[in-house]
C-alpha distance (Angstrom), angle and dihedral (degrees) to the residues before:
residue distance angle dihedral
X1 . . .
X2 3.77 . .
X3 3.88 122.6 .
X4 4.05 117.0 -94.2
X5 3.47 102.7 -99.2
X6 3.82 99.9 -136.8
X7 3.75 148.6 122.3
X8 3.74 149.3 -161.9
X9 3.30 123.6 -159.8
X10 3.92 145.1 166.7
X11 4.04 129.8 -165.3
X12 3.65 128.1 -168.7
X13 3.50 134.8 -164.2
X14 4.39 136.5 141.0
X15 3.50 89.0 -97.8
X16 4.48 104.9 51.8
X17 3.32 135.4 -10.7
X18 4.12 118.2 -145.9
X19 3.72 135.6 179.5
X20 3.82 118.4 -169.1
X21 3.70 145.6 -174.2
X22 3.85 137.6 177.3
X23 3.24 146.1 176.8
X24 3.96 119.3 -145.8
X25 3.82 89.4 -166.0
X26 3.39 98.0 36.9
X27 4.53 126.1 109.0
X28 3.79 102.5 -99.1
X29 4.45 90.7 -89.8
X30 3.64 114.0 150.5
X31 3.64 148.5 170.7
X32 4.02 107.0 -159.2
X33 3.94 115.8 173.1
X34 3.67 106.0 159.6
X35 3.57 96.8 157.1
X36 3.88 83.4 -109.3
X37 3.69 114.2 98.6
X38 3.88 98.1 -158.9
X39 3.86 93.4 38.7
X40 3.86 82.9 56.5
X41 3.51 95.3 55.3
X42 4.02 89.8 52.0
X43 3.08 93.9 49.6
X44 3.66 94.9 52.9
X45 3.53 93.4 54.4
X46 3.82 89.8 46.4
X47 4.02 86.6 64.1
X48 3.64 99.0 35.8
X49 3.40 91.6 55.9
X50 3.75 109.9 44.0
X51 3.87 85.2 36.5
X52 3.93 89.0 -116.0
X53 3.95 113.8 154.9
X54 3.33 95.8 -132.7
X55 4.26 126.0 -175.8
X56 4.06 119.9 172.9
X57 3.72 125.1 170.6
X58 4.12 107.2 -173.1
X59 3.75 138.2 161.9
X60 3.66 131.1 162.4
X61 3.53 139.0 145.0
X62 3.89 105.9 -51.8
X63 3.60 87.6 144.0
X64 3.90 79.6 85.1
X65 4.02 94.3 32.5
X66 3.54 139.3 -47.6
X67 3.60 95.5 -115.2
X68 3.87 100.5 96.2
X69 3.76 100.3 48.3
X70 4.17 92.6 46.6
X71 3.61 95.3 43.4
X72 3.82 92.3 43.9
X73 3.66 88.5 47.3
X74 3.87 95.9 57.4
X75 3.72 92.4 47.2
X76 4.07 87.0 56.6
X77 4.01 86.9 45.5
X78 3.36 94.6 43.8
X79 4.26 85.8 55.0
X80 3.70 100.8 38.1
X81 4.17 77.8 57.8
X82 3.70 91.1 49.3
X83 3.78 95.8 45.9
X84 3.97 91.2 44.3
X85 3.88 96.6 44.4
X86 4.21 78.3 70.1
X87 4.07 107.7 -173.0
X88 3.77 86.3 -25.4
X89 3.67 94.4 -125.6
X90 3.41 117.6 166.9
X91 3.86 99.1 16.2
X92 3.73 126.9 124.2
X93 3.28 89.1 -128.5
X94 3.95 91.7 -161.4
X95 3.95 130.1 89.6
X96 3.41 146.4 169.2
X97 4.04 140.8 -178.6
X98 3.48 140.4 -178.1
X99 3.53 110.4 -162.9
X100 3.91 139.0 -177.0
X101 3.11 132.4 -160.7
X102 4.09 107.6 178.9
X103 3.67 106.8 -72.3
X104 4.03 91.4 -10.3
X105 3.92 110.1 90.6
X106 4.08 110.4 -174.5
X107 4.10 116.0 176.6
X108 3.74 105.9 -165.7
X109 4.09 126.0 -174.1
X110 4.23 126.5 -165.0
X111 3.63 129.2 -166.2
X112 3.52 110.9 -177.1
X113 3.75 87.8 -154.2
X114 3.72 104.0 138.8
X115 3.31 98.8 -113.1
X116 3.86 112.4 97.8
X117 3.96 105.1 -132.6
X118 4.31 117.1 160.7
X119 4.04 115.5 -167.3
X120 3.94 98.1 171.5
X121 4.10 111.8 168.6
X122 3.81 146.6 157.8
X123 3.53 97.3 47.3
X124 4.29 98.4 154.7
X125 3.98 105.5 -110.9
X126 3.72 116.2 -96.9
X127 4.21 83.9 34.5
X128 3.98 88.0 110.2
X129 3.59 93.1 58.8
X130 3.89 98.3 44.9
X131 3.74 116.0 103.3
X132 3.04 124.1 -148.6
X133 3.52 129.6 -151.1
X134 3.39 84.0 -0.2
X135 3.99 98.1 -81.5
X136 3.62 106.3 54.4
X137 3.92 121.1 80.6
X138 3.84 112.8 -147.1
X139 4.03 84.8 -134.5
X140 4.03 83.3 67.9
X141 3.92 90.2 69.0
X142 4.05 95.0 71.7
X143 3.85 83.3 33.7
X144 3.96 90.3 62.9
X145 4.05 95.3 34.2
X146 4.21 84.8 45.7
X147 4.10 87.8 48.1
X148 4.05 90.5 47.2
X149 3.53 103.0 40.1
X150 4.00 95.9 45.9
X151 4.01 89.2 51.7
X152 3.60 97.7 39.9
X153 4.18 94.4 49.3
X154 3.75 90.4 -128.6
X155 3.69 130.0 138.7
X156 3.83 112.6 -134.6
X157 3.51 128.3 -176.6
X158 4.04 111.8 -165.8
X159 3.65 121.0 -175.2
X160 3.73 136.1 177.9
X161 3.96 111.1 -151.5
X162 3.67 90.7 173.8
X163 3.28 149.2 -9.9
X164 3.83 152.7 119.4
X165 3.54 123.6 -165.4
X166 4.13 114.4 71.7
X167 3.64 98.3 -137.8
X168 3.88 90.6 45.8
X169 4.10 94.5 45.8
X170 4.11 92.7 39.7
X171 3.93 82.9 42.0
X172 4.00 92.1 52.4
X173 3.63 95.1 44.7
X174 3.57 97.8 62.1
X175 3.68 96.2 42.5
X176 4.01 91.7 50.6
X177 3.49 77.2 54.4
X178 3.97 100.8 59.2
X179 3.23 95.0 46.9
X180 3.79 101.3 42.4
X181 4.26 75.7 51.7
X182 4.06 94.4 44.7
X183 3.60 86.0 62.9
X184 3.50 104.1 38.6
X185 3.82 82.6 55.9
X186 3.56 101.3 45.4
X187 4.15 108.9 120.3
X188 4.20 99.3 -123.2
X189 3.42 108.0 -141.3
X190 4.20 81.6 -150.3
X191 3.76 92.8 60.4
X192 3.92 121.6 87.9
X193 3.70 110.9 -177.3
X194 3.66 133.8 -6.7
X195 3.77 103.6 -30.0
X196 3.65 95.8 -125.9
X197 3.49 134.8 100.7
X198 3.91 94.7 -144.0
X199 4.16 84.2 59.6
X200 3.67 100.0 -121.8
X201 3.76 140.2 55.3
C-alpha cells in the first residue's frame, strides 16, 4: 500500500497568513477562502480538475493589494505539492492539456522534473493590467503559476493560443494547468521506481 500523498502546511508573514492542505489522491473537493473572490474561483478549478483535495484558509492585507496574500499562497501550494509528491516514485511524471474555455484556448505542459522551469506566453497585450472582478490583476496569473512552479520543482509550460475575455483566458490557464498536473501525477501502474534515468527527481 503506498503512502497518502498529502500535506498540511501553514506560512506566516506581516503581510498574510495561510494554512493549507491537499490531497494528491484525493476527488477534486475543496474549501478555498483566500479573501480573494476570483483567486477562489481558480483555485477551485485548479482542484476540481486535477482531482486534488484542496483546503486554504488565507488573509492578508488586500486592503493595500491582493498581491501578497495570492503570491504567498502559491508559494505554500506550490510546497504542500512538493512535500506530498514524496520521492515521486511511481509517477508519470509527464502531462499535458489542451484546454478551452469558449473563445479562450490555453495548452499547458508539466514535468515534474525537479527542476523548477516557468515558460508562460500568449497572454493578449494589455491582459496584465485587466482586473478582474475588480481585485485581481491579470499580471497575478504568471505571478501564482511562477510562485507554484518554483516551489514545487516542476517545469510548466503555459500557453494561450487564443482567447479574449480575461476571466475566460486566466480561467483556461489554470485549468490546462490541472489537468496537464492530474496526469503528471497519476501513479502508473507501468512504472517501478523513480522514472528517471538519473535515479532521483
Amino acid at each position: 500500500m503506498t503512502e497518502p500523498r498529502t500535506a498540511r502546511l501553514q506560512r506566516e508573514t506581516s503581510e498574510s497568513s495561510i494554512e493549507l492542505s491537499l490531497d494528491l489522491d484525493g476527488t477534486g473537493v475543496s474549501d478555498i477562502q483566500t479573501s480573494v473572490p476570483f483567486y477562489d474561483h481558480l483555485l477551485t478549478a485548479f482542484a476540481k480538475h486535477s482531482l486534488t483535495d484542496l483546503t486554504v484558509r488565507a488573509t492578508g492585507d488586500t486592503h493595500i493589494d491582493v498581491h501578497h496574500t495570492v503570491e504567498d499562497t502559491g508559494i505554500l501550494l506550490g510546497q504542500a505539492i512538493r512535500q506530498a509528491l514524496g520521492d515521486k516514485a511511481g509517477i508519470s511524471r509527464f502531462g499535458d492539456a489542451l484546454v478551452p474555455l469558449d473563445e479562450a484556448l490555453v495548452q499547458a505542459v508539466v514535468d515534474i522534473s525537479g527542476r523548477p522551469f516557468l515558460v508562460h506566453s500568449g497572454e493578449p497585450a494589455g491582459f496584465e493590467y485587466h482586473l478582474i472582478g475588480g481585485h485581481f490583476t491579470g499580471s497575478m496569473v504568471r505571478h501564482v503559476f511562477e510562485a507554484i512552479t518554483f516551489n514545487a520543482g516542476l517545469t510548466v509550460h503555459v500557453t494561450v493560443l487564443g482567447g479574449r475575455d480575461p476571466h475566460h483566458i486566466a480561467e483556461a490557464e489554470f485549468k490546462a494547468f490541472a489537468r496537464a498536473f492530474r496526469q503528471a501525477k497519476a501513479l502508473d501502474p507501468l512504472v517501478t521506481g523513480i522514472p528517471s534515468t538519473k535515479g532521483a527527481l
